[in-house]
PDB file with one MODEL, atoms N, CA, C and O in Angstrom:
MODEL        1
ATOM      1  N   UNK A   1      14.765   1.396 -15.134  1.00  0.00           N
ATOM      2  CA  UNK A   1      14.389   2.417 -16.099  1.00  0.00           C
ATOM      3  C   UNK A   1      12.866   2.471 -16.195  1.00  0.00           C
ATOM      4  O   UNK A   1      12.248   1.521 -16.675  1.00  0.00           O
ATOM      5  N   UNK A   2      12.434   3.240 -15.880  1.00  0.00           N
ATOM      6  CA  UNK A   2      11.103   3.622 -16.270  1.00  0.00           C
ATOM      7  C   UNK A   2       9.759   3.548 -17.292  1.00  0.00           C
ATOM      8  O   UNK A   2       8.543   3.357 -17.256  1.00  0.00           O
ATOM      9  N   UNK A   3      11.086   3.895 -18.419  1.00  0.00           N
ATOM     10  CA  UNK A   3       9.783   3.055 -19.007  1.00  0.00           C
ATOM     11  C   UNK A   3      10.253   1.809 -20.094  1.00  0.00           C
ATOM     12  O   UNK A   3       9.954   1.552 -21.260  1.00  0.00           O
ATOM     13  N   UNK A   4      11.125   1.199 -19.102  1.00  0.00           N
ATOM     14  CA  UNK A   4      11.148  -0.386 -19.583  1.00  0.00           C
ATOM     15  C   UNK A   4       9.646  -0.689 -18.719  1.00  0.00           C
ATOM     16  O   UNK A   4       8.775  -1.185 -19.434  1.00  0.00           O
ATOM     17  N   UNK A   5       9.271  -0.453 -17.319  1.00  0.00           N
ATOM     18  CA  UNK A   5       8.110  -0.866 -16.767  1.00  0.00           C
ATOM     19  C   UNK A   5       7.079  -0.584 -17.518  1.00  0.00           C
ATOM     20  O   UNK A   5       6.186  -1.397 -17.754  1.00  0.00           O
ATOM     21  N   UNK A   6       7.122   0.910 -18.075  1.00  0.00           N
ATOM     22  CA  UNK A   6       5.618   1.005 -18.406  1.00  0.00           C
ATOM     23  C   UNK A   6       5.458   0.008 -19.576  1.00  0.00           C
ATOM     24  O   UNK A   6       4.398  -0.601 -19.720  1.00  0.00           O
ATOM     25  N   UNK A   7       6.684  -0.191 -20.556  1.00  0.00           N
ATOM     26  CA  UNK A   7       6.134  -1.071 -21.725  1.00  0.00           C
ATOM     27  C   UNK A   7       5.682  -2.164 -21.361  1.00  0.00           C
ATOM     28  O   UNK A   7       4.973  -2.777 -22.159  1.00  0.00           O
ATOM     29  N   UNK A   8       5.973  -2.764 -19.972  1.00  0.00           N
ATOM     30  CA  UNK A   8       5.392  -4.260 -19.416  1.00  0.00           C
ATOM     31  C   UNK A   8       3.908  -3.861 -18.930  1.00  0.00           C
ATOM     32  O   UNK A   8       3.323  -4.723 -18.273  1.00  0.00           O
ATOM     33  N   UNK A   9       3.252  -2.677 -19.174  1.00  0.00           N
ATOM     34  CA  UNK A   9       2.234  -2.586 -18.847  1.00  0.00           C
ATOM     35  C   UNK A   9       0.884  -2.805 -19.910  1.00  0.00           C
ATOM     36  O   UNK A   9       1.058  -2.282 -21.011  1.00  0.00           O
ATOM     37  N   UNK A  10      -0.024  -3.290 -19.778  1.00  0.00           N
ATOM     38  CA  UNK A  10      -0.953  -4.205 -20.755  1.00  0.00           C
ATOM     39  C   UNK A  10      -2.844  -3.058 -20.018  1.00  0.00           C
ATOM     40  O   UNK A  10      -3.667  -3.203 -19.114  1.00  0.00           O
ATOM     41  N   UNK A  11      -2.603  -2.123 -21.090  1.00  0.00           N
ATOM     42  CA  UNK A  11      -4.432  -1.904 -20.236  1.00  0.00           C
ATOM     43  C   UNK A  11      -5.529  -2.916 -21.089  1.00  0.00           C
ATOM     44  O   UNK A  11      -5.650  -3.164 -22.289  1.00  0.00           O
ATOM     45  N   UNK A  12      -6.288  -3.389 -19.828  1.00  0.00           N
ATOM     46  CA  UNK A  12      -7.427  -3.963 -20.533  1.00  0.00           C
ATOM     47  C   UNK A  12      -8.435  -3.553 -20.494  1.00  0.00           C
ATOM     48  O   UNK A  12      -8.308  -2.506 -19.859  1.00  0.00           O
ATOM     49  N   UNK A  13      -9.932  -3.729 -20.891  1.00  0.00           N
ATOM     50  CA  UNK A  13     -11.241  -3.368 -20.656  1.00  0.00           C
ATOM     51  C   UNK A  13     -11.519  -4.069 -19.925  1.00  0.00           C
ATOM     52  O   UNK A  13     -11.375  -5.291 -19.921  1.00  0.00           O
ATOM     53  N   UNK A  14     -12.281  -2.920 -18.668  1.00  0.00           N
ATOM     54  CA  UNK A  14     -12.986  -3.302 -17.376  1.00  0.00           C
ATOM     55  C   UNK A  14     -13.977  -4.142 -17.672  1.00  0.00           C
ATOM     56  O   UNK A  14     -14.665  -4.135 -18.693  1.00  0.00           O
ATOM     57  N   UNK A  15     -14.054  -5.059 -16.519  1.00  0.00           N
ATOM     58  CA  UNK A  15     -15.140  -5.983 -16.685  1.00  0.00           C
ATOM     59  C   UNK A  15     -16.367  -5.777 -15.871  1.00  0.00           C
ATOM     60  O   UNK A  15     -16.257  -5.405 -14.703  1.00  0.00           O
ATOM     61  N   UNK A  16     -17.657  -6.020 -16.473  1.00  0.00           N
ATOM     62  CA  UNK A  16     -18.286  -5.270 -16.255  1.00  0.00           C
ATOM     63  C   UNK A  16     -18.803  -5.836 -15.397  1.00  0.00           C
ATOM     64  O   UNK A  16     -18.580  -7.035 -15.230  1.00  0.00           O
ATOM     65  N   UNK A  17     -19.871  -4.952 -14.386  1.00  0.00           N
ATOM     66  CA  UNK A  17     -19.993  -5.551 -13.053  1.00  0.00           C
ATOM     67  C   UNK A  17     -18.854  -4.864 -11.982  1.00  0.00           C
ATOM     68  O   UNK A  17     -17.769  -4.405 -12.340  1.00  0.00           O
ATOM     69  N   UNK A  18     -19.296  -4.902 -10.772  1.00  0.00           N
ATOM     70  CA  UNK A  18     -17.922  -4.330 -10.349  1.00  0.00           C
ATOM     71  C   UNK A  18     -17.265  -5.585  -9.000  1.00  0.00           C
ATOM     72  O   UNK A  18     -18.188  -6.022  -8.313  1.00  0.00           O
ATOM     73  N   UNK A  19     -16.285  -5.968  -8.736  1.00  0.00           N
ATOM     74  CA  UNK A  19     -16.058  -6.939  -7.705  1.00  0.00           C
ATOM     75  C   UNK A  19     -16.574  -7.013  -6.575  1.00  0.00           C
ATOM     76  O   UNK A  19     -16.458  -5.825  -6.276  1.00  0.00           O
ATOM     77  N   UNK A  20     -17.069  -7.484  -5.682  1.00  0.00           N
ATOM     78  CA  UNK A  20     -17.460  -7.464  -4.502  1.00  0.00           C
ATOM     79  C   UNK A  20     -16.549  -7.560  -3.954  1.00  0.00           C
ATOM     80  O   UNK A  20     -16.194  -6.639  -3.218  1.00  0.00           O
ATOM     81  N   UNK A  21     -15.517  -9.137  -4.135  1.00  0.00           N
ATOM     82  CA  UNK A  21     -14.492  -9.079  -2.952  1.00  0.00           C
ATOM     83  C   UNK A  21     -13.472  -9.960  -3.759  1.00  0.00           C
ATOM     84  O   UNK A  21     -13.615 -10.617  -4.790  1.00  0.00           O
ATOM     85  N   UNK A  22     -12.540  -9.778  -3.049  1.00  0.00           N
ATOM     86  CA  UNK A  22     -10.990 -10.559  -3.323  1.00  0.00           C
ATOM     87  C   UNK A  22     -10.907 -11.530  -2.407  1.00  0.00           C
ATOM     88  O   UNK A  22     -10.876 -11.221  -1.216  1.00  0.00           O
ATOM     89  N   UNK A  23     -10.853 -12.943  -2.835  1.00  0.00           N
ATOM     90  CA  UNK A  23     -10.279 -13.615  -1.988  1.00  0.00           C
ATOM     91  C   UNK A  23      -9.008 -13.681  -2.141  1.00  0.00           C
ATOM     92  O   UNK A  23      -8.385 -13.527  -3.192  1.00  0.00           O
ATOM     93  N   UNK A  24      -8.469 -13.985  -0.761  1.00  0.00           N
ATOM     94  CA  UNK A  24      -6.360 -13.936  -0.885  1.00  0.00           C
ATOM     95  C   UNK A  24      -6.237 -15.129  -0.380  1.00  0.00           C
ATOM     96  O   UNK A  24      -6.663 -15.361   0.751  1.00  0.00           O
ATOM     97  N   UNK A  25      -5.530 -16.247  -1.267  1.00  0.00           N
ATOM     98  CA  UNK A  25      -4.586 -17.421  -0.422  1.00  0.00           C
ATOM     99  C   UNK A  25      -3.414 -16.991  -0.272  1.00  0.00           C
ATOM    100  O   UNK A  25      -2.769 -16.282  -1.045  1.00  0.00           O
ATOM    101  N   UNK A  26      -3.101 -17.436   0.784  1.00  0.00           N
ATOM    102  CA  UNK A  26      -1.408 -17.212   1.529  1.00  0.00           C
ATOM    103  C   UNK A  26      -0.897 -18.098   1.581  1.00  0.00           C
ATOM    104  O   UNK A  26      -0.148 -18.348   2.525  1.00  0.00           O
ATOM    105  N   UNK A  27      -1.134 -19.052   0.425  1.00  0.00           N
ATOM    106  CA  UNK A  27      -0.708 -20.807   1.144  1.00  0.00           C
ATOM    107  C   UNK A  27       1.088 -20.399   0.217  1.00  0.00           C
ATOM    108  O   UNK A  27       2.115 -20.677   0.835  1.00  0.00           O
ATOM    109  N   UNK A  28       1.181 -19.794  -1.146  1.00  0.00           N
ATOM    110  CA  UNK A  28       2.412 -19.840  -1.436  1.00  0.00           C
ATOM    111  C   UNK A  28       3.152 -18.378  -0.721  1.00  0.00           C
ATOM    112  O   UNK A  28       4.085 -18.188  -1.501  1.00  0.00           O
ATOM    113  N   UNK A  29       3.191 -17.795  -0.169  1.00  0.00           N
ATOM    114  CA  UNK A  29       4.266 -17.155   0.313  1.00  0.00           C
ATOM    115  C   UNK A  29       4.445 -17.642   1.764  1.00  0.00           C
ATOM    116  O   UNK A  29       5.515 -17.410   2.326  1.00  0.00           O
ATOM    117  N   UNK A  30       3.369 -18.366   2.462  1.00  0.00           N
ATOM    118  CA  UNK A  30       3.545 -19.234   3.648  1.00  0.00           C
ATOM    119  C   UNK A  30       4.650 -20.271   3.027  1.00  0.00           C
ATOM    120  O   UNK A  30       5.838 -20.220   3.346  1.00  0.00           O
ATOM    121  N   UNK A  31       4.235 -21.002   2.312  1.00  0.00           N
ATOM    122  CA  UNK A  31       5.287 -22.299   1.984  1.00  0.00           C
ATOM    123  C   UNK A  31       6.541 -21.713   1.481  1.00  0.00           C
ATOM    124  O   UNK A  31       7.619 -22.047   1.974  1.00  0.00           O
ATOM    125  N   UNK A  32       6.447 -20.760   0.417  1.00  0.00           N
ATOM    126  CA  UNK A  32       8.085 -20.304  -0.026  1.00  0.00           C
ATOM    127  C   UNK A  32       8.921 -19.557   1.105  1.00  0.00           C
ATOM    128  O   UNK A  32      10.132 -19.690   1.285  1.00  0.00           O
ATOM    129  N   UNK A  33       7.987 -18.683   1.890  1.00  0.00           N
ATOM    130  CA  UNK A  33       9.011 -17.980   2.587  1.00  0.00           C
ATOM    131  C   UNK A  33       8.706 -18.115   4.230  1.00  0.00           C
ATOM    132  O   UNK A  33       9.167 -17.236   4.959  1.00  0.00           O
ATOM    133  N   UNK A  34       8.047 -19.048   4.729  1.00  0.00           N
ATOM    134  CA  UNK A  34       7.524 -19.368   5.805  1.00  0.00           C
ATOM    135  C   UNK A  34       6.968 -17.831   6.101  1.00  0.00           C
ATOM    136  O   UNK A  34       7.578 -17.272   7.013  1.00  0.00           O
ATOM    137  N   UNK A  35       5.992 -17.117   5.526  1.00  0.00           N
ATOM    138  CA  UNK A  35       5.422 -15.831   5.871  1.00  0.00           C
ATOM    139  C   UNK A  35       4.087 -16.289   6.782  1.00  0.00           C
ATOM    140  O   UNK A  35       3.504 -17.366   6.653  1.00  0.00           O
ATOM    141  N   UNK A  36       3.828 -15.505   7.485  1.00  0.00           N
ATOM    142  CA  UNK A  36       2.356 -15.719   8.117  1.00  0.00           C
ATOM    143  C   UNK A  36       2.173 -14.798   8.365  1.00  0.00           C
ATOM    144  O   UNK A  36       3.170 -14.155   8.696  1.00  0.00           O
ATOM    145  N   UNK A  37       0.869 -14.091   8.391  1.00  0.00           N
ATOM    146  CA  UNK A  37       0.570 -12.839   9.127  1.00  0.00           C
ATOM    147  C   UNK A  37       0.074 -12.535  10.879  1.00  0.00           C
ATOM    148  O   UNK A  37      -0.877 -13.097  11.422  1.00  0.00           O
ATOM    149  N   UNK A  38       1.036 -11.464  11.568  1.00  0.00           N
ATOM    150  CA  UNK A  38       0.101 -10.892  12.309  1.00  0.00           C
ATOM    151  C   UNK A  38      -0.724 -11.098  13.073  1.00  0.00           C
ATOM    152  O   UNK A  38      -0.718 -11.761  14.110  1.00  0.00           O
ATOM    153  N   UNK A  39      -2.039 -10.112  12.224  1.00  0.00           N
ATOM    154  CA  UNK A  39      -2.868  -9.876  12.361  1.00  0.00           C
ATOM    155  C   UNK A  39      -3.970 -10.145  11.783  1.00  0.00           C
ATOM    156  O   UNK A  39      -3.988 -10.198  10.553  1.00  0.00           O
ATOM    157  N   UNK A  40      -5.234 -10.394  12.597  1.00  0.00           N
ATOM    158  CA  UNK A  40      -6.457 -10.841  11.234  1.00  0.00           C
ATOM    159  C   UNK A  40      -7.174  -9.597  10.925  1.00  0.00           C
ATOM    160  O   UNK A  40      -6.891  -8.638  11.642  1.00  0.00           O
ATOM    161  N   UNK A  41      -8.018  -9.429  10.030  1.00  0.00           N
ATOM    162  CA  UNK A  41      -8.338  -8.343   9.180  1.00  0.00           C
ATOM    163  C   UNK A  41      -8.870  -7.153  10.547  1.00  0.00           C
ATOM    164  O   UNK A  41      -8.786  -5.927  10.474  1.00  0.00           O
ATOM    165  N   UNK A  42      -9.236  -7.699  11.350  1.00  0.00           N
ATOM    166  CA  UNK A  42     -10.043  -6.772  12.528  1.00  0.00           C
ATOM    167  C   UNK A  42      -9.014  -6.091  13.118  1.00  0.00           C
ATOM    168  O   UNK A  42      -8.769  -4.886  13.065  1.00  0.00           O
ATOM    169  N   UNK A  43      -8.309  -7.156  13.806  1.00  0.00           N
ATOM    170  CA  UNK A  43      -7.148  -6.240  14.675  1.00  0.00           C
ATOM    171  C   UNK A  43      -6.404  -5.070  13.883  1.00  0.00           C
ATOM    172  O   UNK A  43      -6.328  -3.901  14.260  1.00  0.00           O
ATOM    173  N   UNK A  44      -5.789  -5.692  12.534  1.00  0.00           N
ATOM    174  CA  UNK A  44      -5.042  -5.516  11.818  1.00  0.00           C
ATOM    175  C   UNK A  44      -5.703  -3.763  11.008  1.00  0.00           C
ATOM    176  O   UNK A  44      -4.880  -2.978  10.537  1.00  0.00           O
ATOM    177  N   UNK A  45      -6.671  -3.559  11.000  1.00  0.00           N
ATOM    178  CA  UNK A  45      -7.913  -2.150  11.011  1.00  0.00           C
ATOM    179  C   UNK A  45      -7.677  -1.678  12.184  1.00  0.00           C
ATOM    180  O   UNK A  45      -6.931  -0.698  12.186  1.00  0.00           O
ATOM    181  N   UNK A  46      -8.083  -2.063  13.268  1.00  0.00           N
ATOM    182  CA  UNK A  46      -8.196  -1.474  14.811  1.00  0.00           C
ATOM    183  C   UNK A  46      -7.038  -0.829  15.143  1.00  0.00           C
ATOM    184  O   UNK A  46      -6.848   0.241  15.723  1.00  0.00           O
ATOM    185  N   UNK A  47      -6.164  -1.787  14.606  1.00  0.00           N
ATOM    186  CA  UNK A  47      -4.623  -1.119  14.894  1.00  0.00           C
ATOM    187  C   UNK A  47      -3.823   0.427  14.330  1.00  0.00           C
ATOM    188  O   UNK A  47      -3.112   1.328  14.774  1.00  0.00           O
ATOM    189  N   UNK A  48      -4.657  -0.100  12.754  1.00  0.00           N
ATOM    190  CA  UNK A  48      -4.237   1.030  11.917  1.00  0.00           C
ATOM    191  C   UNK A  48      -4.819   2.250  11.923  1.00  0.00           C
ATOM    192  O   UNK A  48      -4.392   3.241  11.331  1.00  0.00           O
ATOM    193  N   UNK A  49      -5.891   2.175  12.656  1.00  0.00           N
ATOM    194  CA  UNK A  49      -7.239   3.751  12.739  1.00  0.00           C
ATOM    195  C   UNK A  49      -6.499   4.271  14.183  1.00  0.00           C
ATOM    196  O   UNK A  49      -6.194   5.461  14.269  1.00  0.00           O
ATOM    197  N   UNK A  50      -6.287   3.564  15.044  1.00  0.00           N
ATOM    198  CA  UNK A  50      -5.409   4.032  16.289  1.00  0.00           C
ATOM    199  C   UNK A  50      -4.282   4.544  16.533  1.00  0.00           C
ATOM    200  O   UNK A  50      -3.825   5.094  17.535  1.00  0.00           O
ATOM    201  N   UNK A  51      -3.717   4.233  15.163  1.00  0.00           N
ATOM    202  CA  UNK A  51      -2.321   4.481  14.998  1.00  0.00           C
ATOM    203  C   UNK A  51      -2.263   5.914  14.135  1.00  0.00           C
ATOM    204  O   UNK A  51      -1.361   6.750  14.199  1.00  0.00           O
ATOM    205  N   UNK A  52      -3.361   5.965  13.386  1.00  0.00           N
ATOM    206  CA  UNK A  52      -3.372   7.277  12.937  1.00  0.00           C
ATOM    207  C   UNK A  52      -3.928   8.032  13.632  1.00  0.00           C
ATOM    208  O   UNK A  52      -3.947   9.185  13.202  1.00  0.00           O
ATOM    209  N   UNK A  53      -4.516   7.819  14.774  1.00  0.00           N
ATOM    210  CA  UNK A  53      -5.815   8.622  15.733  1.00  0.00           C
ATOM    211  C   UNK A  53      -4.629   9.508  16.637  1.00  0.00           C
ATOM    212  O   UNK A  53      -4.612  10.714  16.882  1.00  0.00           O
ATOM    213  N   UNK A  54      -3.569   8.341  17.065  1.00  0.00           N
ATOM    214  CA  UNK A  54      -2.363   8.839  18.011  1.00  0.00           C
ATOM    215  C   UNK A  54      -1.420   9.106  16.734  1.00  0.00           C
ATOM    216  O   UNK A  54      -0.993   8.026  16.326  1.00  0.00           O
ATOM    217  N   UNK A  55      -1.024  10.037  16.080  1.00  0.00           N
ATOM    218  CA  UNK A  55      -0.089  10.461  15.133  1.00  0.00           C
ATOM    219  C   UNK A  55      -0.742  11.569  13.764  1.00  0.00           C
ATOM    220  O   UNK A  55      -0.560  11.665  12.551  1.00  0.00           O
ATOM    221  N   UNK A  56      -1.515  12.221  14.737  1.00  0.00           N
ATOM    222  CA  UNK A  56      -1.894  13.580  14.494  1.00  0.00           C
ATOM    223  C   UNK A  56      -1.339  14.653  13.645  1.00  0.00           C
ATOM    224  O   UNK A  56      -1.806  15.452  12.833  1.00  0.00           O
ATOM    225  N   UNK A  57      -0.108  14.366  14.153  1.00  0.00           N
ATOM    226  CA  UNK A  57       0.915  15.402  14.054  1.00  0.00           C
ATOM    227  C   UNK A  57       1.351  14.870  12.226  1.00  0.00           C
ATOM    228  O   UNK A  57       1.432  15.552  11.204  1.00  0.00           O
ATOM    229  N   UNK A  58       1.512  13.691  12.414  1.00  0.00           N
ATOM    230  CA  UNK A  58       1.306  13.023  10.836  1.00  0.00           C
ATOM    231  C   UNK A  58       0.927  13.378   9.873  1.00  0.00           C
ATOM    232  O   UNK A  58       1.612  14.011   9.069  1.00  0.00           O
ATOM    233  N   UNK A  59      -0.803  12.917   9.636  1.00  0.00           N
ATOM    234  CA  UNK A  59      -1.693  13.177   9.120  1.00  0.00           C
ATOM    235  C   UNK A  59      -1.706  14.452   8.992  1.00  0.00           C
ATOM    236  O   UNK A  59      -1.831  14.720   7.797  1.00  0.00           O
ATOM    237  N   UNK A  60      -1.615  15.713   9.864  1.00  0.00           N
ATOM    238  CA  UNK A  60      -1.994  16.745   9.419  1.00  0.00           C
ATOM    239  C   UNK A  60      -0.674  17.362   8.199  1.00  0.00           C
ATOM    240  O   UNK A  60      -0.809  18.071   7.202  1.00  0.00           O
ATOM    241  N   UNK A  61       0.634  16.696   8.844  1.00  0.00           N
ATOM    242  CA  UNK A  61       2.059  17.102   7.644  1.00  0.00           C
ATOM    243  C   UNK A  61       1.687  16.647   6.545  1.00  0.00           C
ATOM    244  O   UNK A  61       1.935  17.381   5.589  1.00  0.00           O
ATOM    245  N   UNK A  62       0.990  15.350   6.247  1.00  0.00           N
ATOM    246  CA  UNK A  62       0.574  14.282   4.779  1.00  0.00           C
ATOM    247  C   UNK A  62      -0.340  15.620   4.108  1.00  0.00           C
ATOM    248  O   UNK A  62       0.044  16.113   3.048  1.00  0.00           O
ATOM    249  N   UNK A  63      -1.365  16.067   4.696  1.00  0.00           N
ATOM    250  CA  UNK A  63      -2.054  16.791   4.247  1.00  0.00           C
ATOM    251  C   UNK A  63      -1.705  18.464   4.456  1.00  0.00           C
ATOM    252  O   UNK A  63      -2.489  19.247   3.917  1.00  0.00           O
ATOM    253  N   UNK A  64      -0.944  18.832   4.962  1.00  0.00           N
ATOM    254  CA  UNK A  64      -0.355  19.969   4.099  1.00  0.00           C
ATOM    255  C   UNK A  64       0.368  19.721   2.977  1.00  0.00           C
ATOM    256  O   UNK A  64       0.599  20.664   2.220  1.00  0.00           O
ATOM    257  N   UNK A  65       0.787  18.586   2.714  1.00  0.00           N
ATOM    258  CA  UNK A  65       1.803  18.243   1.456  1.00  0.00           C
ATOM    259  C   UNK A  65       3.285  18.680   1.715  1.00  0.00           C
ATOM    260  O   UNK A  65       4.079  18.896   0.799  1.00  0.00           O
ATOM    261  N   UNK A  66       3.696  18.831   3.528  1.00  0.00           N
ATOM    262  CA  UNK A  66       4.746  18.858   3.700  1.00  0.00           C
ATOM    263  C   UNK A  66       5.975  18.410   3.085  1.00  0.00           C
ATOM    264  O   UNK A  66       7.038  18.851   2.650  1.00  0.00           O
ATOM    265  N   UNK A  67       4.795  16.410   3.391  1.00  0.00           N
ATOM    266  CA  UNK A  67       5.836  15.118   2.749  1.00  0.00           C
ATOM    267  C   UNK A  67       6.545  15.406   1.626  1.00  0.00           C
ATOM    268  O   UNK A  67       7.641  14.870   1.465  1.00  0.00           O
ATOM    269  N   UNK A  68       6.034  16.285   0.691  1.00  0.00           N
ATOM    270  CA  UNK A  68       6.531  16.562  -0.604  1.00  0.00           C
ATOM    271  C   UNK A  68       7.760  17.221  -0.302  1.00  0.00           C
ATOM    272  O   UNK A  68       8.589  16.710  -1.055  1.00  0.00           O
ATOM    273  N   UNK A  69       8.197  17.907   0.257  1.00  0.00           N
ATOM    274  CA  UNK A  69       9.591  18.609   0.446  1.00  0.00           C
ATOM    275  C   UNK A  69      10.156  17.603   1.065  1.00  0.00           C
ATOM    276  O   UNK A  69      10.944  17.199   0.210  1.00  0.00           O
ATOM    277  N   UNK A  70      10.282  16.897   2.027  1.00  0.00           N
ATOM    278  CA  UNK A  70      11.032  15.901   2.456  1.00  0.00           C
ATOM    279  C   UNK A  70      11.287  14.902   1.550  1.00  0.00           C
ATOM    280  O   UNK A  70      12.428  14.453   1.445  1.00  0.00           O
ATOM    281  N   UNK A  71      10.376  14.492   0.880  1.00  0.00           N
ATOM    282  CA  UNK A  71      10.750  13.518  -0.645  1.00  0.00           C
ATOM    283  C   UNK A  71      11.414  14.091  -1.782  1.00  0.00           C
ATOM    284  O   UNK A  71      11.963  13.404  -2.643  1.00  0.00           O
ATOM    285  N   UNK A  72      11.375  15.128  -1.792  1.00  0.00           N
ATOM    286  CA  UNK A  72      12.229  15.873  -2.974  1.00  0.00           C
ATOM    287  C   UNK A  72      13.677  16.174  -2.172  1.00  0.00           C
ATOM    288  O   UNK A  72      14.860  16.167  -2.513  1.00  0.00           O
ATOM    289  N   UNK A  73      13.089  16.390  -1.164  1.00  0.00           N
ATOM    290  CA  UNK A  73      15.569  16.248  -0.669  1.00  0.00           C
ATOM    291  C   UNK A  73      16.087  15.684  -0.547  1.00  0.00           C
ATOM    292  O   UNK A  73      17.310  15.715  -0.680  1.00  0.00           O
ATOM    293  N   UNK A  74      14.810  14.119   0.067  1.00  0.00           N
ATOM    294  CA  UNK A  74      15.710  12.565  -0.160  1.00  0.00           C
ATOM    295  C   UNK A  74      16.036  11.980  -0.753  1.00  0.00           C
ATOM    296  O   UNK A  74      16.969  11.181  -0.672  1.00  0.00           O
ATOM    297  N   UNK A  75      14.968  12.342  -1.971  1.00  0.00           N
ATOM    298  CA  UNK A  75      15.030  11.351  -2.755  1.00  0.00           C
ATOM    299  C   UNK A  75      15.417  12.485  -4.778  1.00  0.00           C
ATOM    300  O   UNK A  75      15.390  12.038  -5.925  1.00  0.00           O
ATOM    301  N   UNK A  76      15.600  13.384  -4.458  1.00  0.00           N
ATOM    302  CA  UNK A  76      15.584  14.147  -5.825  1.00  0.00           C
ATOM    303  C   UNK A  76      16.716  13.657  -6.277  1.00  0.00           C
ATOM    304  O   UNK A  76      16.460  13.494  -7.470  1.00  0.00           O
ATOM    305  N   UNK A  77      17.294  13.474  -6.187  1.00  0.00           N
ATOM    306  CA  UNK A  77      19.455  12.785  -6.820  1.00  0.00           C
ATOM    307  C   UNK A  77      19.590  11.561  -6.794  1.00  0.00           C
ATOM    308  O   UNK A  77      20.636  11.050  -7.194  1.00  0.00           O
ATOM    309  N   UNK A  78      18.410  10.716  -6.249  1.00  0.00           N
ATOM    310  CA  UNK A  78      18.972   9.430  -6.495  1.00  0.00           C
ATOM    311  C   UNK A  78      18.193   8.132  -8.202  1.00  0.00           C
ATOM    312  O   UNK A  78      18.684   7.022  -8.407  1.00  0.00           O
TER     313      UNK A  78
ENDMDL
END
C-alpha cells in the first residue's frame, strides 16, 4: 500500500555543504549473500555508455516518452 511507505518516510534538513563522495563497503552483502561484483567502476561506465551508444533505437523511444504507453498496458491493472 502506498502510503503505508510514504508514512515510513522521515524528511530531514540538508546538511550543509554538499558531499563529495560516497564510500560503499560490500563486505555485508559479500558475506550474507556471497555477492561480488562484476565490474569495477571503469569497465562497469565503459560498458554502460556503449551499451547505450549501440541501442539507439532505445534512447530515442525513452525520449519520445513512448515507454509511457507500454507501462500503462503492462502495468495499469496490476
Amino acid at each position: 500500500d502506498e502510503g503505508y511507505y510514504k508514512r515510513l518516510i522521515t524528511f530531514v534538513k540538508d546538511r550543509p555543504g554538499h558531499d563529495r563522495r560516497y564510500a560503499i563497503n560490500c563486505d555485508k552483502i559479500k558475506n550474507e549473500l556471497d555477492w561480488s561484483r562484476q565490474y569495477d567502476f571503469e569497465e562497469g561506465l565503459d560498458s554502460t555508455i556503449k551499451w547505450y551508444m549501440n541501442h539507439q533505437d532505445w534512447v530515442d523511444r525513452v525520449r519520445s516518452g513512448e515507454y509511457k504507453m507500454w507501462l500503462e498496458k503492462n502495468y495499469k491493472l496490476r
